[in-house]
C-alpha positions as CSV (number, residue, x, y, z in Angstrom):
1,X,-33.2,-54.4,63.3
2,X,-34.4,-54.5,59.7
3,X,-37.9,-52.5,61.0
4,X,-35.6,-49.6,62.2
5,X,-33.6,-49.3,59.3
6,X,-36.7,-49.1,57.3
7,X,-38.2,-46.7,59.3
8,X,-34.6,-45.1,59.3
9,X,-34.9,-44.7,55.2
10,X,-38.6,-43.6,55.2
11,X,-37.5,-40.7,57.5
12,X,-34.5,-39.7,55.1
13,X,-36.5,-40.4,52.0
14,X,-39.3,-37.9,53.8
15,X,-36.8,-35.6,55.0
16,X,-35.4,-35.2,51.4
17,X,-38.4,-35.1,49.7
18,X,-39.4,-32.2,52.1
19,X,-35.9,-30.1,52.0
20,X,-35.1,-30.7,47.7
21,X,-35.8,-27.4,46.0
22,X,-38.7,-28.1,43.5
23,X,-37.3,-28.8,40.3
24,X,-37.9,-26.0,37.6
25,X,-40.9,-26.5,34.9
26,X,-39.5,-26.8,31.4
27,X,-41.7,-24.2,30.2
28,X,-40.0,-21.8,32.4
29,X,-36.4,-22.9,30.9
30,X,-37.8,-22.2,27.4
31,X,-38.8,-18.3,28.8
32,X,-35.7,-18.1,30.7
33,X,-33.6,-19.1,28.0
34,X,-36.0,-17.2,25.0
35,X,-35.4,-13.9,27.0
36,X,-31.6,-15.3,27.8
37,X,-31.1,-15.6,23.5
38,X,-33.0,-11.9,22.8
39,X,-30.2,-10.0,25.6
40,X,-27.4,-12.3,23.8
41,X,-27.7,-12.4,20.1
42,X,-24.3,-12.4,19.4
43,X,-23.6,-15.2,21.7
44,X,-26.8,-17.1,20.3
45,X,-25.3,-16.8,17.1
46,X,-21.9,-18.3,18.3
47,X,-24.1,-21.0,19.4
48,X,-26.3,-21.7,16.6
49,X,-24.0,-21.3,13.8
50,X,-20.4,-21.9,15.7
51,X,-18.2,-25.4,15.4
52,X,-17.9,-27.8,18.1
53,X,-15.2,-26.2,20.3
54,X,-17.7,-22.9,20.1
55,X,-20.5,-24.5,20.5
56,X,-19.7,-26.1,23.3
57,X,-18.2,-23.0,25.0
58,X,-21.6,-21.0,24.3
59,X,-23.8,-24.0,25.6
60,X,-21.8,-23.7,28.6
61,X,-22.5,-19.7,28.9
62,X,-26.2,-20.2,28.4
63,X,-26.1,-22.9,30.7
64,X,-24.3,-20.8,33.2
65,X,-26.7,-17.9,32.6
66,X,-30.1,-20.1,33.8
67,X,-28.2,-21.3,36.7
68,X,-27.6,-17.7,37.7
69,X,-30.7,-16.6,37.1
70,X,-32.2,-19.7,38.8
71,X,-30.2,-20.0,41.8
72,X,-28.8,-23.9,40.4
73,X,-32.7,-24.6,40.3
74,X,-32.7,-25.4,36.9
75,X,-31.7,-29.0,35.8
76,X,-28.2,-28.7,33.4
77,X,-29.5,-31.4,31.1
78,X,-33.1,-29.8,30.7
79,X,-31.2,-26.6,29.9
80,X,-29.1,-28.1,27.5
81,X,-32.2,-30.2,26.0
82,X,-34.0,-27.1,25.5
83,X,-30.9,-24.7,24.1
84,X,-30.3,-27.9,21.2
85,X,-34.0,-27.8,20.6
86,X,-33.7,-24.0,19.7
87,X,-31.0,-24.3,17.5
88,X,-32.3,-27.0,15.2
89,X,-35.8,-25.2,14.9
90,X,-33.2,-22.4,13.9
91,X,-34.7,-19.4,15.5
Protein backbone atom coordinates (compact mmCIF):
# COMPACT_ATOMS: atom_id res chain seq x y z
CA UNK A 1 0.00 0.00 0.00
CA UNK A 2 2.66 2.57 1.04
CA UNK A 3 4.80 1.52 -2.46
CA UNK A 4 1.62 2.59 -4.49
CA UNK A 5 1.05 5.74 -2.86
CA UNK A 6 4.59 6.53 -3.48
CA UNK A 7 4.55 5.67 -6.79
CA UNK A 8 0.99 7.51 -6.87
CA UNK A 9 2.97 11.00 -5.79
CA UNK A 10 6.01 10.52 -8.06
CA UNK A 11 3.46 10.32 -10.98
CA UNK A 12 1.65 13.60 -9.79
CA UNK A 13 4.88 15.26 -8.77
CA UNK A 14 6.07 14.25 -12.64
CA UNK A 15 2.83 15.14 -14.08
CA UNK A 16 3.01 18.62 -12.52
CA UNK A 17 6.44 19.21 -13.11
CA UNK A 18 5.72 18.38 -16.82
CA UNK A 19 2.24 20.56 -17.30
CA UNK A 20 3.44 24.01 -14.78
CA UNK A 21 4.11 26.82 -17.21
CA UNK A 22 7.88 27.69 -16.79
CA UNK A 23 8.12 30.45 -14.47
CA UNK A 24 9.24 33.81 -16.07
CA UNK A 25 13.13 34.94 -15.75
CA UNK A 26 13.41 38.11 -13.69
CA UNK A 27 15.33 39.77 -16.18
CA UNK A 28 12.43 39.62 -18.49
CA UNK A 29 10.15 41.32 -15.61
CA UNK A 30 12.67 44.19 -15.39
CA UNK A 31 12.16 44.65 -19.58
CA UNK A 32 8.59 44.04 -19.29
CA UNK A 33 8.10 46.36 -16.66
CA UNK A 34 11.06 49.10 -18.03
CA UNK A 35 9.04 49.26 -21.37
CA UNK A 36 5.63 48.98 -19.00
CA UNK A 37 7.09 52.50 -16.97
CA UNK A 38 8.28 54.34 -20.54
CA UNK A 39 4.25 53.78 -22.14
CA UNK A 40 3.02 54.89 -18.56
CA UNK A 41 4.86 57.86 -17.14
CA UNK A 42 2.20 59.34 -15.55
CA UNK A 43 1.15 56.32 -13.79
CA UNK A 44 4.98 55.56 -12.89
CA UNK A 45 4.91 58.83 -11.34
CA UNK A 46 1.69 57.99 -9.25
CA UNK A 47 3.78 55.20 -8.19
CA UNK A 48 7.04 56.56 -7.43
CA UNK A 49 6.08 59.70 -5.78
CA UNK A 50 2.25 58.80 -4.68
CA UNK A 51 1.15 57.94 -0.83
CA UNK A 52 0.20 54.68 0.36
CA UNK A 53 -3.44 54.41 -0.80
CA UNK A 54 -1.81 55.48 -4.45
CA UNK A 55 0.80 53.59 -4.32
CA UNK A 56 -0.78 50.70 -3.77
CA UNK A 57 -3.47 51.25 -6.46
CA UNK A 58 -0.50 51.83 -9.16
CA UNK A 59 1.51 48.72 -7.93
CA UNK A 60 -1.61 46.86 -8.53
CA UNK A 61 -2.00 48.49 -12.32
CA UNK A 62 1.59 47.56 -13.13
CA UNK A 63 1.11 44.37 -11.62
CA UNK A 64 -1.98 43.83 -13.64
CA UNK A 65 -0.19 45.12 -16.75
CA UNK A 66 2.78 42.10 -16.69
CA UNK A 67 0.06 39.59 -16.00
CA UNK A 68 -1.60 40.76 -19.19
CA UNK A 69 1.14 40.97 -21.12
CA UNK A 70 2.37 37.56 -19.71
CA UNK A 71 -0.60 35.53 -19.79
CA UNK A 72 -0.42 35.17 -15.48
CA UNK A 73 3.23 33.80 -16.34
CA UNK A 74 4.82 36.16 -14.34
CA UNK A 75 5.18 35.62 -10.49
CA UNK A 76 3.00 38.73 -8.56
CA UNK A 77 5.72 38.87 -5.87
CA UNK A 78 8.72 38.98 -8.44
CA UNK A 79 6.71 41.80 -10.11
CA UNK A 80 6.18 43.63 -7.14
CA UNK A 81 10.03 42.98 -6.03
CA UNK A 82 11.15 44.37 -9.09
CA UNK A 83 8.55 47.61 -9.44
CA UNK A 84 9.87 48.61 -5.42
CA UNK A 85 13.34 48.12 -6.68
CA UNK A 86 12.69 50.75 -9.43
CA UNK A 87 11.34 53.20 -7.29
CA UNK A 88 13.98 53.35 -4.69
CA UNK A 89 16.88 53.57 -7.43
CA UNK A 90 14.39 56.52 -8.43
CA UNK A 91 14.41 56.20 -12.16
Amino acid sequence: MASSLLRAARCRLIYLSLSAPAAMDTAEINALVERLVADHPAEWERFAAGDDSDRRKMQGFFTGQVMRETRGQADGRVVAKVLARKASNGR
